[in-house]
C-alpha positions in Angstrom: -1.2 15.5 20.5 2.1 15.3 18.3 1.7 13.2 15.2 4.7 12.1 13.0 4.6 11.3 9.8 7.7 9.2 8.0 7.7 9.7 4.4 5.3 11.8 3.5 3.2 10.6 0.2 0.0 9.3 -0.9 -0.4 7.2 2.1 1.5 8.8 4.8 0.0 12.5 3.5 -3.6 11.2 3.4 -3.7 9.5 6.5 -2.6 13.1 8.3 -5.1 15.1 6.3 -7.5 12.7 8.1 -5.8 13.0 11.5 -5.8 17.0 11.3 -9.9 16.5 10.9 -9.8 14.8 13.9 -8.0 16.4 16.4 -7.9 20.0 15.2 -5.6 20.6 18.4 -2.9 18.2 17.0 0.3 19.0 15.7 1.7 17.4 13.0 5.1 16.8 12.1 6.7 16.0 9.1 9.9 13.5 8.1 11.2 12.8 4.9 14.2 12.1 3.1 13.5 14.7 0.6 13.2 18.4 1.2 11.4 19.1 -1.6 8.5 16.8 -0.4 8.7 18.4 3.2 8.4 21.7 1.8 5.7 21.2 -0.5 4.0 18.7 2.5 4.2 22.1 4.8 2.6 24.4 1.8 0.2 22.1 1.0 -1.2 22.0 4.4 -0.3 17.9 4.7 1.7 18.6 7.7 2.3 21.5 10.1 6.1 21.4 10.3 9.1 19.6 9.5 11.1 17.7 12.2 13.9 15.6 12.9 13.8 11.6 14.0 15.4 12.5 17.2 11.9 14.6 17.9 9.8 11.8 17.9 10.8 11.5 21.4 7.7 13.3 22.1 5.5 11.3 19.6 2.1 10.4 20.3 1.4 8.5 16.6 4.7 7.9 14.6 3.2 6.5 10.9 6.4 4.9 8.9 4.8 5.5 5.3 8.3 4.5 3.2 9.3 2.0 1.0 9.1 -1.9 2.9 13.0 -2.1 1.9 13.3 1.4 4.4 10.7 0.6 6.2 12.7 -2.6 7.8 15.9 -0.8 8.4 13.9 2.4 10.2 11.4 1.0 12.7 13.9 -0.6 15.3 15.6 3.1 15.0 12.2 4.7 15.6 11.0 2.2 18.3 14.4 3.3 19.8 13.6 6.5 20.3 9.4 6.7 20.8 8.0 7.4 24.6 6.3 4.5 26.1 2.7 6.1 25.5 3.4 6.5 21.3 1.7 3.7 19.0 4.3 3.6 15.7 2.6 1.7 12.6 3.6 1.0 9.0 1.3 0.8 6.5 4.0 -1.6 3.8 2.1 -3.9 1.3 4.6 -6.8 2.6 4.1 -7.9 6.2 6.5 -10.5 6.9 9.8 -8.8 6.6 8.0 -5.7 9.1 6.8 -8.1 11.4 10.2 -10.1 11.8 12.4 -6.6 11.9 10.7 -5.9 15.4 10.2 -9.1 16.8 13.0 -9.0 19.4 12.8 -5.2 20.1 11.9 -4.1 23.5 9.6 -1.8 22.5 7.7 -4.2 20.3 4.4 -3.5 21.8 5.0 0.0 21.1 4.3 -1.2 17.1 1.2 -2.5 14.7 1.6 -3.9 11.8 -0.7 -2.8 9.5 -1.6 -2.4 5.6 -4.6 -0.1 4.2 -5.5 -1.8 1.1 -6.1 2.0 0.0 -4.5 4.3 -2.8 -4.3 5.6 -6.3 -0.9 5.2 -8.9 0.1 8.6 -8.0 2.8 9.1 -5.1 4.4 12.2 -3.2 3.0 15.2 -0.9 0.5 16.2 -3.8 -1.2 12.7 -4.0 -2.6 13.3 -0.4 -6.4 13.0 -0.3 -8.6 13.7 2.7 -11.3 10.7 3.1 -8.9 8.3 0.8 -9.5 5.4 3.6 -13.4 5.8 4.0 -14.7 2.1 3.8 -11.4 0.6 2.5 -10.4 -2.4 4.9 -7.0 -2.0 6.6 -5.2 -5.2 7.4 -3.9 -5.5 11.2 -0.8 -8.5 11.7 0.3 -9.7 14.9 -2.3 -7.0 17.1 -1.9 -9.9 20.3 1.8 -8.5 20.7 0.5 -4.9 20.8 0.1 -3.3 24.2 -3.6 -3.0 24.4 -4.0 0.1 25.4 -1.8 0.9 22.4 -4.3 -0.8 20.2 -7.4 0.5 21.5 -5.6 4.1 20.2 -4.7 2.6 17.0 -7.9 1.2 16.2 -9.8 4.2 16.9 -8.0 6.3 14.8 -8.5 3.7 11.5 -12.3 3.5 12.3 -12.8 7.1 12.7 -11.5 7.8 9.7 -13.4 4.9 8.0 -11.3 2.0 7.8 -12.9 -1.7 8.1 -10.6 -3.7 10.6 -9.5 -7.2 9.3 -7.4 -9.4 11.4 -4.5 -11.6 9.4 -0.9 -13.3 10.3 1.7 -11.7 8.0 2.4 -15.3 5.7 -1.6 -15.2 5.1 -1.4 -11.1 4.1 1.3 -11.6 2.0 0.2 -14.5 0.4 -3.0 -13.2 -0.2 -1.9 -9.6 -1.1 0.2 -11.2 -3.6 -2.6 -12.1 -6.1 -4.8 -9.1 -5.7 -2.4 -6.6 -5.8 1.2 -7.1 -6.5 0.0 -9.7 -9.5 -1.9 -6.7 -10.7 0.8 -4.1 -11.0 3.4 -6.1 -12.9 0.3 -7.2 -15.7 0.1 -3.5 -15.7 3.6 -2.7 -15.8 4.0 -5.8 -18.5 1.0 -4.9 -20.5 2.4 -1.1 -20.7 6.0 -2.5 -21.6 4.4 -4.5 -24.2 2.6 -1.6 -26.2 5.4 0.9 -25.5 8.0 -1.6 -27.4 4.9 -2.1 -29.9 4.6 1.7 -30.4 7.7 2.2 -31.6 7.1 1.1 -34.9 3.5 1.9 -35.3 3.0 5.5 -34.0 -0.9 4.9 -34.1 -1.4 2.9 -31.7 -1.8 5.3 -29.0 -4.9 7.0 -31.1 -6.8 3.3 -30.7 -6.4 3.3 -27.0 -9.6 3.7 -25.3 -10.9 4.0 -21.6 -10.0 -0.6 -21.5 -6.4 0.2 -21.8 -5.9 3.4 -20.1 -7.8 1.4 -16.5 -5.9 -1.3 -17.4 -2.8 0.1 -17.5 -3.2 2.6 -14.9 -1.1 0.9 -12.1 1.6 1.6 -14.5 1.9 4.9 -13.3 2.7 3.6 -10.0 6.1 4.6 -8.4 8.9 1.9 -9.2 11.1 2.8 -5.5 8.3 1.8 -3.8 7.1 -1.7 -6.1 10.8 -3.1 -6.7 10.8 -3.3 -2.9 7.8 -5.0 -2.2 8.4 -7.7 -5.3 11.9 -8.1 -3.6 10.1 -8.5 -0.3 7.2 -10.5 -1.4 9.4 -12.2 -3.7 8.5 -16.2 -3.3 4.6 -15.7 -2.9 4.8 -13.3 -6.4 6.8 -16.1 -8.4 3.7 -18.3 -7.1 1.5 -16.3 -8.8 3.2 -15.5 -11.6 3.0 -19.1 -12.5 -0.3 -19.7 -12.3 -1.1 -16.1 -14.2 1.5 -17.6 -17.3 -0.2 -20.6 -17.1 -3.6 -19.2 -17.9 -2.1 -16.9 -20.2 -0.6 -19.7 -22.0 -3.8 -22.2 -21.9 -5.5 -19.0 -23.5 -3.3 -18.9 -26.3 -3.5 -22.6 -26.4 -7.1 -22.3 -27.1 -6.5 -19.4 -29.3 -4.2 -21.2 -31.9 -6.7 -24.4 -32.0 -10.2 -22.2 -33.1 -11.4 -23.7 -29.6 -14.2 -20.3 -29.0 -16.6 -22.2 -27.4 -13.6 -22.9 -24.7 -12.8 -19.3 -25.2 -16.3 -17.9 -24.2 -16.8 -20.6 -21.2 -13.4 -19.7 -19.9 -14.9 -16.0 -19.9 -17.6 -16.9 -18.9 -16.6 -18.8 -15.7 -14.8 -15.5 -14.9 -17.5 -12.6 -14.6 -18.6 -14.4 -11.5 -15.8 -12.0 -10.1 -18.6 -9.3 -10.8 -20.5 -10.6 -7.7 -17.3 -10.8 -5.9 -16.9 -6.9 -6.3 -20.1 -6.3 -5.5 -20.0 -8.1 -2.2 -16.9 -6.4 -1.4 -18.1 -2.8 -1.9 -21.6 -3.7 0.3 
């Protein structure tokens, strides 16, 4: 069993630390853009070796783990060069761009599109976490143009490392995605802006900070080569949201500036529903 891994971070890393526990016979092969990562990947124990995309001509799994905007440009090359028998899958946070950029290729039921709604804000070789993906739920576009006896490999390998299946079309995932995810980085990003340009002048601030604004502003931390991609790629359903977040933002405000609390606490109010909604979701 040969296993390739393209760019080799938090996801990319974690999901090979899984493999290895699962087929202690494999091999698995490294491919990054950065030596640095390869070399700590290899002395880490992520991967076993690094290799060359001209090798993956003896790939069982390829796993494209890069940026979406790299991601697009690299999986007609490596659907070029895979065996008949590999299964290649991304695991992007956009799906529409992937799914168009191998739409026409021959090899296009060589590929599954999928996105494991898994991860933390830290990224490289290092970030790598055995059992990251137990009981997360990893979005699957398009499987109908996947060879099935492709997907039947695929899909093993995401359940038996813990992974809930959830079938979407790519306009629906990134539509959806858009709101619980890529809305929630840029408040991050935005709120951390905000108290950075604040702290200037009033060194203090940071001394009031509790455990509120460090979880709130811990997607902050998340890599900006990966996120400006996926806004860029995502870019029409993220303005949606946007204006519907500035809208509530500003109605809150609104409310503020005319003493209207009892407003305040119903609007609050009609919000910790989304405790049940949590709750359902990690049952």
């Amino acid at each position: 069993m040969n296993i390739y891994v393209i760019g080799i971070g938090l996801i990319g890393g974690s999901i090979a630390l899984d493999a290895k526990a699962l087929y202690p016979e494999a091999r698995i092969f490294g491919i990054d853009s950065s030596e640095n990562h390869l070399q700590e990947a290899i002395a880490l124990g992520v991967v076993d070796e690094a290799a060359v995309f001209e090798d993956i001509a003896n790939a069982d799994f390829v796993i494209v783990s890069v940026p979406v905007d790299t991601a697009i440009a690299l999986l007609p090359k490596v659907l070029d060069l895979v065996p008949n028998s590999a299964i290649v899958f991304d695991v992007g946070s956009t799906k529409v761009p992937i799914c168009e950029a191998v739409a026409n290729h021959p090899k296009r039921r060589n590929f599954i599109a999928t996105h494991p709604i898994a991860g933390t804000e830290f990224s490289g070789p290092s970030a790598a976490i055995k059992g990251l993906f137990n009981g997360k739920t990893n979005i699957i576009c398009e499987v109908e143009k996947t060879t099935f006896k492709l997907q039947e490999k695929a899909l093993w390998l995401f359940k038996a490392i813990g992974m809930r299946i959830r079938y979407m079309d790519p306009k629906s995932h990134d539509k959806h995605i858009a709101y619980v995810s890529h809305l929630s980085h840029i408040s991050s990003f935005m709120l951390g802006k905000t108290v950075i340009n604040k702290e200037k002048d009033e060194q203090d601030i940071f001394d009031m900070a509790g455990s509120g604004f460090e979880s709130t502003v811990r997607l902050a931390k998340s890599s900006p080569a990966m996120w400006t991609p996926i806004f860029k790629q995502n870019k029409k359903q993220v303005v949606k949201t946007l204006e519907e977040y500035i809208a509530n933002l500003s109605k809150f405000k609104e409310l503020l500036e005319n003493d209207d609390y009892d407003a305040i606490y119903n609007e609050m109010q009609s919000v910790n529903k989304i405790k049940e909604i949590l709750n359902g979701m990690k049952k």
